[in-house]
BAFI-859608 format. One record per residue (C-alpha): residue in three letters; x, y, z. Coordinates in steps of 0.2 Angstrom, whole numbers, padded with zeros to 4 digits, always signed. Example, Ala and Ser with C-alpha at 12.3 -4.5 7.8 and 13.67 -1.06 7.14 Angstrom:
2
ALA+0062-0022+0039;SER+0068-0005+0036;
***
This chain:
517
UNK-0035+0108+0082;UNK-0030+0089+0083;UNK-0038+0078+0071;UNK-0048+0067+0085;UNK-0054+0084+0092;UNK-0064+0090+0076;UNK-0082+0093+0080;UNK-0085+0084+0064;UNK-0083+0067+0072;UNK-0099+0073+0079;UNK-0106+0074+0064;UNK-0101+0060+0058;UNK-0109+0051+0074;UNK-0124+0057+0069;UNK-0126+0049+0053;UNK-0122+0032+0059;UNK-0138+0025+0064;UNK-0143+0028+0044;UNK-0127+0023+0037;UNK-0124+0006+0048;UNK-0143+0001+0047;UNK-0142+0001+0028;UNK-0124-0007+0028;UNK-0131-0022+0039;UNK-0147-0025+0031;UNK-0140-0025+0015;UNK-0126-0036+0019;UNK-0133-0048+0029;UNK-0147-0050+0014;UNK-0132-0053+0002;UNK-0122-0065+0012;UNK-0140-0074+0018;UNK-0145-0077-0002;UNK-0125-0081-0007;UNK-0128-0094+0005;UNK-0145-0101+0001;UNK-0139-0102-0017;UNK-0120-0108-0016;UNK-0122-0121+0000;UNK-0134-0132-0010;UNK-0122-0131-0025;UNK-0109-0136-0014;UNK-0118-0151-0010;UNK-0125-0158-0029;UNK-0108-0154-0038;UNK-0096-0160-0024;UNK-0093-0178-0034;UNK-0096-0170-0049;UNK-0080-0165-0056;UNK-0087-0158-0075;UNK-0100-0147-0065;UNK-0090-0144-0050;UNK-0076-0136-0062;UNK-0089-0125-0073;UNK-0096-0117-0057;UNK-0080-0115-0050;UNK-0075-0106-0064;UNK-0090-0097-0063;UNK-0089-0091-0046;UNK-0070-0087-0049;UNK-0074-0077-0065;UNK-0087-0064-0055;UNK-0075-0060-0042;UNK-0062-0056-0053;UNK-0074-0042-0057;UNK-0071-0026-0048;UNK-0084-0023-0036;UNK-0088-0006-0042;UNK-0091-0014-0059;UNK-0103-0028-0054;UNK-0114-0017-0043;UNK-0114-0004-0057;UNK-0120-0018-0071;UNK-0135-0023-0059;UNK-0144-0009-0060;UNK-0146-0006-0080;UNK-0149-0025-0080;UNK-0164-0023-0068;UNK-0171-0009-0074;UNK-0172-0019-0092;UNK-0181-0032-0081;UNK-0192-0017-0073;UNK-0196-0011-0091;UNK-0202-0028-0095;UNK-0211-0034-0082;UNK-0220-0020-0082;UNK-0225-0021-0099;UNK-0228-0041-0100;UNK-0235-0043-0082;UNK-0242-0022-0076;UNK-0228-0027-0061;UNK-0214-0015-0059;UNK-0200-0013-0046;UNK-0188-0002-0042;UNK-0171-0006-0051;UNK-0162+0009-0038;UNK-0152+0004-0020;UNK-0156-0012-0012;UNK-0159-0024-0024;UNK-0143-0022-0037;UNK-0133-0019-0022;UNK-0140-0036-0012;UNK-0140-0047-0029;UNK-0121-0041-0034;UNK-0115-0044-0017;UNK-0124-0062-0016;UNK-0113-0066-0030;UNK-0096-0058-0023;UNK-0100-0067-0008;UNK-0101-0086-0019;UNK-0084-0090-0022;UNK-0077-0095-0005;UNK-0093-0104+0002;UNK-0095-0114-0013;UNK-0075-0118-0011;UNK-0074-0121+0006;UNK-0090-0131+0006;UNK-0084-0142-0008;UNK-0068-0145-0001;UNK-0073-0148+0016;UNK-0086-0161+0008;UNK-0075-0170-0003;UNK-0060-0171+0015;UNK-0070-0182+0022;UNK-0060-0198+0025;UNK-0070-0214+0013;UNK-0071-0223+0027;UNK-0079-0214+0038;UNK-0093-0214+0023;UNK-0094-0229+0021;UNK-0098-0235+0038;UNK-0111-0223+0038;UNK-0118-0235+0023;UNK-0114-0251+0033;UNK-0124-0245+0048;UNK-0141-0243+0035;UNK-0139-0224+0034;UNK-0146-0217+0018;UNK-0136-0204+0010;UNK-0148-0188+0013;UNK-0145-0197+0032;UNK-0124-0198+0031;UNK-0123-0180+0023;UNK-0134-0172+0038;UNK-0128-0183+0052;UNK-0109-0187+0046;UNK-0105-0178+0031;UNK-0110-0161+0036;UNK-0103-0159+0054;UNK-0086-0167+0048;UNK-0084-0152+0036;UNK-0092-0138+0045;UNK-0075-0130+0051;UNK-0068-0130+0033;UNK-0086-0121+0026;UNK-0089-0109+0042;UNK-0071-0103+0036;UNK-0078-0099+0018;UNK-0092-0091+0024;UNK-0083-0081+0038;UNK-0072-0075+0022;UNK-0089-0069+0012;UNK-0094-0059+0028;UNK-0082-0050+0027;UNK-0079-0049+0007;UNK-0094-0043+0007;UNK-0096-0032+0022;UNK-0080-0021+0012;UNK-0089-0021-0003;UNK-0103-0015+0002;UNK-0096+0001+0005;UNK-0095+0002-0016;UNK-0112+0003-0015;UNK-0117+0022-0013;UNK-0115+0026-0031;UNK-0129+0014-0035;UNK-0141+0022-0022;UNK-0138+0011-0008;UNK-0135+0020+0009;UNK-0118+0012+0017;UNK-0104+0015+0027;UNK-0096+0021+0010;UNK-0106+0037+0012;UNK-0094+0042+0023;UNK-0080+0039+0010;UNK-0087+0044-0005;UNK-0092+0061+0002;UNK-0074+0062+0013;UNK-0066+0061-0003;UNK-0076+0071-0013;UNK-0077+0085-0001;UNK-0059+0082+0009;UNK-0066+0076+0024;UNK-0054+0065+0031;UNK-0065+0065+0045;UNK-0077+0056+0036;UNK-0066+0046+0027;UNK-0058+0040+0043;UNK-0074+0037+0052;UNK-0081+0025+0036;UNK-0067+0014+0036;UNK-0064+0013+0056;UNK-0085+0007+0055;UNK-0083-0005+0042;UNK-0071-0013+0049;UNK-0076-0015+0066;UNK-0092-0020+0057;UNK-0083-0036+0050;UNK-0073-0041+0063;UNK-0088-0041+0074;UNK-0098-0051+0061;UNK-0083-0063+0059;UNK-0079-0067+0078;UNK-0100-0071+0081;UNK-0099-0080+0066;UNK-0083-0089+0074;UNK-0091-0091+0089;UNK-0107-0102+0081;UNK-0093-0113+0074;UNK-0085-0115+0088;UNK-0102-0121+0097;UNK-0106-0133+0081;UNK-0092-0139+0082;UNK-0090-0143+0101;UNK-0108-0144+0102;UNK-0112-0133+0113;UNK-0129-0125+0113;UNK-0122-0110+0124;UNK-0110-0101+0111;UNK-0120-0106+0098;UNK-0133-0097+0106;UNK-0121-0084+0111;UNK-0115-0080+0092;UNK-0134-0080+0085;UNK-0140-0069+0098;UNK-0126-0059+0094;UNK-0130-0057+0074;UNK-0148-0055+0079;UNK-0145-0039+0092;UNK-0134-0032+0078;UNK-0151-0033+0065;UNK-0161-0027+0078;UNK-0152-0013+0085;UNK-0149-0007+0066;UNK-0167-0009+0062;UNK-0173+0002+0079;UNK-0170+0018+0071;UNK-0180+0017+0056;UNK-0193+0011+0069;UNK-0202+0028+0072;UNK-0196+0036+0055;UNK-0208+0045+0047;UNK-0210+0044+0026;UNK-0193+0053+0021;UNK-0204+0062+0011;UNK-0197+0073-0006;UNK-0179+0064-0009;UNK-0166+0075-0018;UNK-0151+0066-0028;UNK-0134+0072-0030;UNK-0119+0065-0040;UNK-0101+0061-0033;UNK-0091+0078-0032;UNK-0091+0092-0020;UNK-0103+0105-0030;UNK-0116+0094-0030;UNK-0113+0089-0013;UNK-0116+0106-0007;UNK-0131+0109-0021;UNK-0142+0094-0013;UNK-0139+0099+0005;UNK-0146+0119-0004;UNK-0161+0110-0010;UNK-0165+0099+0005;UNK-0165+0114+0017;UNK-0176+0125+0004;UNK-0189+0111+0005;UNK-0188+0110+0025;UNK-0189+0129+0027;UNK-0204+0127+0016;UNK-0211+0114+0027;UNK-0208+0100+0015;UNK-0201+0085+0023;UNK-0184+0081+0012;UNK-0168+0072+0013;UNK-0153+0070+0001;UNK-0148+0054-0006;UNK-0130+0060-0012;UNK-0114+0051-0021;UNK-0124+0045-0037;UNK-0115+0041-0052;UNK-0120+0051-0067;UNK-0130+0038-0078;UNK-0140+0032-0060;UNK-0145+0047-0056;UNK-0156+0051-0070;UNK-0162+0032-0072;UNK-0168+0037-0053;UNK-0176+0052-0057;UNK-0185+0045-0075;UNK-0190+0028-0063;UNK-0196+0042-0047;UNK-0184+0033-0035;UNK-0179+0052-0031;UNK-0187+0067-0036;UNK-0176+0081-0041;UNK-0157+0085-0043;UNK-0149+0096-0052;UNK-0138+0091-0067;UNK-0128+0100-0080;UNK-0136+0105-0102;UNK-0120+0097-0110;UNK-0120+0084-0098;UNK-0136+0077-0105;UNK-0137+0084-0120;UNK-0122+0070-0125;UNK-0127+0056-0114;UNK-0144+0055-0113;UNK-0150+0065-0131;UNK-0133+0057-0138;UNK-0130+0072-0147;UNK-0112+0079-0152;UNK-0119+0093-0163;UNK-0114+0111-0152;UNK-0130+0123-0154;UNK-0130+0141-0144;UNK-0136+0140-0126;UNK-0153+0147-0127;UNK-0157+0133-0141;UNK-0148+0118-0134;UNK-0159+0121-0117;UNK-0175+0123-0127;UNK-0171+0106-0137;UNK-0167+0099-0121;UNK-0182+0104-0112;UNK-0194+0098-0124;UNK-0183+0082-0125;UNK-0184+0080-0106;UNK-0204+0085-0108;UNK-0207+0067-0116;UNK-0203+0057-0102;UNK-0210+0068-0089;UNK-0197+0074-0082;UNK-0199+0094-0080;UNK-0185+0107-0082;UNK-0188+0117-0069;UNK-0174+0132-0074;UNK-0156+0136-0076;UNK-0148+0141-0058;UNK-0137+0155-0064;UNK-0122+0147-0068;UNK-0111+0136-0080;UNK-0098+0120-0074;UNK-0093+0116-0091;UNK-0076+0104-0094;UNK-0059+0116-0096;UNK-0042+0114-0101;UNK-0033+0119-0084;UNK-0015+0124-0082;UNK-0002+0133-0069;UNK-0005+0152-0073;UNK+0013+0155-0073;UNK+0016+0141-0085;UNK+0003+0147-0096;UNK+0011+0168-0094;UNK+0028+0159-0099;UNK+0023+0150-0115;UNK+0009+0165-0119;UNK-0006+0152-0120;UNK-0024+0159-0118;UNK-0033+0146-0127;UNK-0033+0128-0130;UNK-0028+0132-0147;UNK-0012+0140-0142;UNK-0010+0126-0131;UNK-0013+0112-0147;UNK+0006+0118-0149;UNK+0013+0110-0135;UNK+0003+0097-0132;UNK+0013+0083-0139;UNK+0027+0087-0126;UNK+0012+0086-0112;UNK+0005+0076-0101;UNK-0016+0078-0096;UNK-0025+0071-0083;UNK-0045+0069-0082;UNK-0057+0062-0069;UNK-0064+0044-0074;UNK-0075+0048-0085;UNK-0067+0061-0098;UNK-0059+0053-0110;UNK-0072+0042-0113;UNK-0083+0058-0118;UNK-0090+0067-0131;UNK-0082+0083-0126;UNK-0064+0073-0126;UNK-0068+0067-0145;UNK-0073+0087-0150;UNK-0059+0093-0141;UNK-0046+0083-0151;UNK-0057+0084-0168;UNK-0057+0103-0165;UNK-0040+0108-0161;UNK-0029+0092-0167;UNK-0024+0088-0149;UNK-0013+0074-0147;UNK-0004+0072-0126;UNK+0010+0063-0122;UNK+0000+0055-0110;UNK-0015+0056-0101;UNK-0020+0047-0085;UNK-0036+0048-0074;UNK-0041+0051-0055;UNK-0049+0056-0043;UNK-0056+0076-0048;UNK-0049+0083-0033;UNK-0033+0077-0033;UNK-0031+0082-0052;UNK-0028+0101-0046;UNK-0016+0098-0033;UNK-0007+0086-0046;UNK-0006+0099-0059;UNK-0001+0112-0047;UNK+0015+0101-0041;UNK+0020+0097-0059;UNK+0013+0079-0059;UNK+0004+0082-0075;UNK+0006+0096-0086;UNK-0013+0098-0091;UNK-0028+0095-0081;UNK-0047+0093-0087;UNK-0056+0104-0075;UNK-0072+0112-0072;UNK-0075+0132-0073;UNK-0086+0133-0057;UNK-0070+0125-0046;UNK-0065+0133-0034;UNK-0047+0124-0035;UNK-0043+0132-0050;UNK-0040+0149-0039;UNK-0033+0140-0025;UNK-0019+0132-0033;UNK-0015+0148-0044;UNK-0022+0138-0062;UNK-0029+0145-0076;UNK-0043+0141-0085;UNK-0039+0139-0105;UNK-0054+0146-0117;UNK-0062+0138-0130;UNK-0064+0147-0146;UNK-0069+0136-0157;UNK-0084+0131-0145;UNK-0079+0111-0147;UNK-0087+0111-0127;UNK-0108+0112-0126;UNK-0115+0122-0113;UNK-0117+0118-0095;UNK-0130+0129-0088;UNK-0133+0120-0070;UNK-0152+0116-0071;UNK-0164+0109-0060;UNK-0172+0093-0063;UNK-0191+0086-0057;UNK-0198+0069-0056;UNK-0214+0064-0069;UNK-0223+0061-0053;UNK-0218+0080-0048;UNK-0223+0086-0063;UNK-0238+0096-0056;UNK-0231+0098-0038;UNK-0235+0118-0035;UNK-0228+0117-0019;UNK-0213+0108-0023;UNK-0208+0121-0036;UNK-0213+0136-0027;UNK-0202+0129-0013;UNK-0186+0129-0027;UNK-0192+0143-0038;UNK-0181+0157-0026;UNK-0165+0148-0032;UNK-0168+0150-0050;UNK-0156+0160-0059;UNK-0149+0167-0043;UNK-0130+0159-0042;UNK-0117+0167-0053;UNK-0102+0158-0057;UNK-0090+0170-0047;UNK-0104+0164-0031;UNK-0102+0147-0033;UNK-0084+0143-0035;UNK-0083+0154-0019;UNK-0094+0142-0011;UNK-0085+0127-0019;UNK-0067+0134-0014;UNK-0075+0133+0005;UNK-0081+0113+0002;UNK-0065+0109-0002;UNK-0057+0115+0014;UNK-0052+0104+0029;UNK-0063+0109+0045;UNK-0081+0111+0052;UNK-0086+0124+0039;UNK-0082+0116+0025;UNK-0096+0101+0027;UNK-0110+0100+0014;UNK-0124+0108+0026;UNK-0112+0122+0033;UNK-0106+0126+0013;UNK-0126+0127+0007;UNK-0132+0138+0021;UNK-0116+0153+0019;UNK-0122+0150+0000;UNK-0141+0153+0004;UNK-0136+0169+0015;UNK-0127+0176+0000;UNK-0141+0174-0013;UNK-0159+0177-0004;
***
């Protein structure tokens, strides 16, 4: 089957109303606030030159950010602002989606408004000023009727280039809870839907040209003054709010809302929750692609109700514990840890996706290495790979404390590509996960740990406080516990990470239900 004819472009279709709606709204509130803010600054620091230079440098230093970072450093900052508004004022809000993703992109979208306005301003030719001044005009008077139509070519340029700045990077925006266009991509990549990845960026980038050429055309009615393609380009910007705000229209409440990190498992996990919920006649969808920190600041602040995370995962980031304690106890310390903040443990799901030291099978039958202790002996002539997050990790510090590893190098990427790279001899070493399907696939081998320098990581299911007493909720869910082995989910996981219809999400979570109810 071509590419073009894949039934999942279908699918992909039929998320677009969601995805594009939320891309607009959120974009065109950025680029509507960058320009509130950074037009008026334009204007006061435009013969200022100490001022003009500090905001300059200002607006230059933020884009120099990547755009994954900035969105990521709103949302701890709000929800510190959250915390104390609520405690100073009884007024909270939610820190989750919109509002990080609107105030970050407002000031990604500063740096060319604020130098295109400033430069087009300070063009102007003296003179032409200063006959404005011989004629009686006052200055608020020359800057509305000379100043500012003179230099409106130079600043509608500016803002044309944060349009479209910011209609890219709003596509960063899923990890933080916003729905985008990046959806599409972070779910493509995660689960090898090129489908999907495809679709995101072809959307994105239709969206921005479109922006850009209605933009365009109320510059070019400014500027020639006429009210027809001015009218034309603003009638244009307004259909495209409306026709992304029509469905949401006649929505219903989406109900229970079920969060899911960035990689295929969970992916698949969200998708087995959400249709358990709807079978039980509880209205649900997921919200998926979360980063790992996010997810559970969503959860603790209610913005989504339950995922599913992993014991070792939070008993080092959120406990910030590095102490290893037998499974059993580590999940009663963490429930009761959990228990304090509201949030309910729910249960175990049956299986474990701990980190692992992965290797070729046949490299590891030729140098006779079982463990990572037998492979601390080559390690120096070795290269290792992890995802983006691993050598910053408790597990990476225990791991070398345990066995004295030291690598020749070690480089990061995207998880799924780490097997394919460790299968073609890229990297030696990768840092994997026991319930991946991959590690069969490409023939690898997971390494064991002896010495235990890795917690547990018993997939369990999370609840919200305000689901704390939610019976049906939790009968809904409660057929799940403790029914998926290992051996059952890196099946299903070896099927998400196939390349057709079968291997989406929703098609993954229902063969995975049929093979445990």
């Amino acid at each position: 089957m071509s590419l073009f004819g894949d039934p999942r472009w279908g699918e992909a279709l039929a998320h677009l109303p969601d995805y594009l709606g939320n891309h607009v709204r959120v974009s065109l509130a950025a680029l509507a606030l960058g320009l509130a803010v950074s037009l008026p600054l334009a204007i006061l620091t435009r013969n200022r030159r100490a001022p003009r230079a500090i905001l300059l440098a200002l607006a230059s230093i933020v884009q120099t950010v990547p755009g994954l970072a900035l969105l990521a450093l709103f949302y701890p900052l709000l929800l510190l602002v959250a915390s104390v508004t609520l405690a100073w004022f009884g007024v909270s809000f939610s820190a989750f989606g919109f509002l990080p993703a609107m105030l970050a992109l407002a000031l990604y979208s500063m740096l060319p408004v604020l130098r295109n306005g400033i430069t087009g301003l300070n063009g102007i030719d003296p003179a032409l000023i200063e006959a404005a001044k011989g004629v009686g005009m006052t200055a608020r008077q020359s800057l509305v009727t000379v100043e500012l139509p003179l230099a409106l070519p130079v600043m509608m340029a500016g803002i044309r280039t944060a349009a479209v700045w910011v209609i890219g990077t709003a596509t960063l925006s899923t990890p933080i809870g916003q729905t985008s266009l990046g959806n599409y991509i972070f779910a493509g990549l995660q689960t090898q839907n090129w489908v999907f990845v495809l679709f995101g960026c072809f959307a994105s980038a239709l969206l921005a040209l479109a922006v850009d050429q209605l933009l365009g055309l109320i510059e070019s009615g400014l500027r020639r003054r006429s009210r027809l393609r001015t009218g034309l380009g603003a009638a244009g910007i307004a259909v495209l709010v409306a026709a992304t705000l029509v469905p949401t229209m006649g929505r219903s409440s989406q109900g229970y809302v079920v969060g899911a990190k960035t990689f295929a498992e969970q992916y698949v996990l969200s998708a087995l929750l959400r249709d358990r919920l709807q079978a039980a006649g509880l209205p649900a969808t997921a919200r998926s692609g979360l980063g790992s920190s996010v997810i559970f600041g969503a959860l603790k602040a209610g913005d989504i109700d339950l995922y599913i995370d992993y014991s070792g995962t939070l008993w080092a980031n959120q406990l910030h514990r590095t102490d290893i304690k037998p499974r059993a106890e580590l999940l009663a310390e963490l429930k009761a840890s959990l228990a304090k903040d509201n949030i309910t443990l729910l249960g175990e799901l049956g299986f474990e996706n701990a980190y692992t030291l992965v290797i070729p099978k046949k490299r590891a039958e030729a140098l006779h290495i079982r463990t990572i202790a037998d492979l601390a002996a080559y390690a120096s002539t070795l290269s290792i790979a992890g995802d983006y997050e691993f050598f910053s990790r408790p597990e990476w510090a225990a791991l070398q404390k345990a066995y004295g590893l030291s690598f020749k190098a070690q480089r990061q990427m995207q998880p799924d590509f780490m097997y394919a790279a460790v299968a073609s001899g890229e990297v030696d070493v990768i840092a994997g996960y026991t319930s991946d399907g991959l590690i069969a696939k490409y023939d690898l081998v997971a390494l064991d740990d002896p010495r235990h320098a890795i917690p547990p990581y018993d997939a369990i299911l999370l609840l919200a406080p305000k689901r704390a007493g939610d019976k049906r909720l939790q009968a809904a869910l409660e057929p799940l516990l403790g029914k998926i082995d290992i051996a059952t989910m890196r099946e299903a996981n070896l099927r998400a990470s196939g390349n057709d219809a079968n291997s989406s999400p929703d098609a993954v979570a229902k063969w995975l239900w049929g093979k445990i109810r």
